[in-house]
C-alpha positions in Angstrom: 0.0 0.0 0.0 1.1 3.2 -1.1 1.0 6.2 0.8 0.0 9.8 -0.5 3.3 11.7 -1.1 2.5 14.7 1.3 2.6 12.1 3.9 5.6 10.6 2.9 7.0 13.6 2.8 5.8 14.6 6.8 7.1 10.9 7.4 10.9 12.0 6.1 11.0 15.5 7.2 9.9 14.0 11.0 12.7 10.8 10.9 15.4 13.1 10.0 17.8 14.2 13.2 16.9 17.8 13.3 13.4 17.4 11.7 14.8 19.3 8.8 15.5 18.1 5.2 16.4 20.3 2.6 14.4 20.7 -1.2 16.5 19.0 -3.0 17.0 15.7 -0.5 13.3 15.7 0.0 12.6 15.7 -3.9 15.3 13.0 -4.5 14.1 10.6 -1.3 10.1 10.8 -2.5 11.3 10.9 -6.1 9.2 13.8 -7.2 10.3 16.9 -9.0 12.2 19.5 -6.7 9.2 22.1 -8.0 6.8 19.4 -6.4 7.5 19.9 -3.0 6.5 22.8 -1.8 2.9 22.1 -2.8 3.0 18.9 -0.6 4.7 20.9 2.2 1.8 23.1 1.9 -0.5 20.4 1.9 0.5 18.9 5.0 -0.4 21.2 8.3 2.6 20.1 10.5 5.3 21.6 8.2 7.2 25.0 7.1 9.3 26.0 4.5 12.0 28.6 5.5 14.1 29.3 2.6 15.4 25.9 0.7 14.7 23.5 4.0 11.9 22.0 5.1 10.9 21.8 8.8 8.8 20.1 11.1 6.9 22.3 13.5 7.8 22.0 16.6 5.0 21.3 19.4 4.7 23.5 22.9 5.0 22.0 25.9 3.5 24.7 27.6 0.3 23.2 28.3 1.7 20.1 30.1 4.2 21.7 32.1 1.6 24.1 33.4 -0.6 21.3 34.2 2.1 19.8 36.0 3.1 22.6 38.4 -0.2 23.5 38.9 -1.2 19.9 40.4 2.7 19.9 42.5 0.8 23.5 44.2 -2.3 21.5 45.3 0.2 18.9 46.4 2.1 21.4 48.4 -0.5 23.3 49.8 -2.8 20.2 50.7 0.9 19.1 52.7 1.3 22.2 54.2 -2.4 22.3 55.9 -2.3 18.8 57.2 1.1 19.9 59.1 -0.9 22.9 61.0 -3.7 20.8 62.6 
């Protein structure tokens, strides 16, 4: 089963080290024309084109971390009013 080429293309772009790939390596791995690719890269939400590279966007961890410190301040504050009774 073959995949749609924006995918494969979201699929390289992610695998790579740096979640980068430039034009001409992503044309020559999906073997399309190096024209080609930026329609797939705009066709596929989770990536940018800066220049001649392709990049995955990055996701925020902002949400989670928040999340986090905000359930570590119930924590404290529930330890801190069993200690006073």
């Amino acid at each position: 089963m073959n995949l749609p080429k924006h995918i494969e293309l979201s699929q390289a772009v992610k695998a790579c080290k740096n979640q980068a790939m430039t034009i001409d390596d992503a044309a020559a791995y999906i073997g399309v024309p190096k024209f080609f690719i930026p329609l797939l890269a705009d066709s596929c939400p989770d990536l940018i084109i800066e220049g001649n590279v392709i990049m995955a966007k990055r996701e925020s961890n902002g949400p989670v971390i928040f999340t986090l410190l905000f359930f570590m301040g119930i924590i404290t504050i529930a330890g801190l009013m069993s200690g006073i009774g």
